[in-house]
N, C-alpha and C positions, 0 to 999 in steps of 0.2 A: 504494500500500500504506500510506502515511504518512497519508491520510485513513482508512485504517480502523481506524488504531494499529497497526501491524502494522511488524516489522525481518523484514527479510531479508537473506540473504546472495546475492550478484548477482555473478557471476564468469565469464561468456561460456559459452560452450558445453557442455554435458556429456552432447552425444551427437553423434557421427559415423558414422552409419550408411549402406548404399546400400540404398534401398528395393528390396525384392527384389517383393512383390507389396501394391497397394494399390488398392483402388476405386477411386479417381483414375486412370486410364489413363493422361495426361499426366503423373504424377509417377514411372510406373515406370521403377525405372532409376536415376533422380537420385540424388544423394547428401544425407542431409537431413542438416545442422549445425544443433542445435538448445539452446535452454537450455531444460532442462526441470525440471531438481534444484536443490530448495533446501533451506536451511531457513528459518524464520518463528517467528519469536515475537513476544507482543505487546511495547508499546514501554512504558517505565517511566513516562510520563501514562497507560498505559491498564493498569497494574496489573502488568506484565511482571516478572519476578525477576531477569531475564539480559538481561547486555548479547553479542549473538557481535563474538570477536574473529580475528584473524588466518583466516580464513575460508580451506580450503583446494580444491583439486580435484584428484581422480585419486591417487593414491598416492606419488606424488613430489612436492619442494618446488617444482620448475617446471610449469607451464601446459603442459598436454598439446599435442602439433599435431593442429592442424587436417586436416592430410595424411595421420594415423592414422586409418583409419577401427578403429570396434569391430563386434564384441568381437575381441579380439587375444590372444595367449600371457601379456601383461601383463595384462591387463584384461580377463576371462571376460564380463563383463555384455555389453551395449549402449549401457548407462548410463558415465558416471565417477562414483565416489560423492564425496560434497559434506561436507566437515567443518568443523568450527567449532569454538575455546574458547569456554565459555560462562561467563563469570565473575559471581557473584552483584550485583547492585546494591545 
């Protein structure tokens, strides 16, 4: 991403889901941990306004588990959603 000028926020996983049906035959079933939510902006050489800081996941200050799959009574998505301070440069 740093070859494209591009920050993102990178924080493991923000989906825990079991595959309930999927063209891959082999995959049905599995449980897929996945990072797929970010955010991205560009980097301050390539014109960016913000720097993200304290970069969060899920709705609490801790790291969601692994062992929770979604969506759950906490977390209605499939998704965790991805937050970030974005402080001016």
């Amino acid at each position: 991403m740093k070859s494209l000028g591009l920050q993102a926020t990178c924080l493991g996983p923000t989906t825990i889901k079991q595959r309930m049906a999927t063209a891959q035959h082999k995959k049905s079933g599995r449980i897929a941990i996945d990072e797929e939510d970010y955010i991205i902006t560009l980097t301050k050489a390539e014109g960016g306004l913000f720097q993200l800081i304290n970069p969060t996941i899920g709705f609490d200050t801790k790291k969601p588990s692994i062992e929770v799959q979604l969506p759950n009574i906490y977390n209605l998505s499939d998704h965790y959603p991805v937050g970030a301070n974005l402080i001016a440069k």
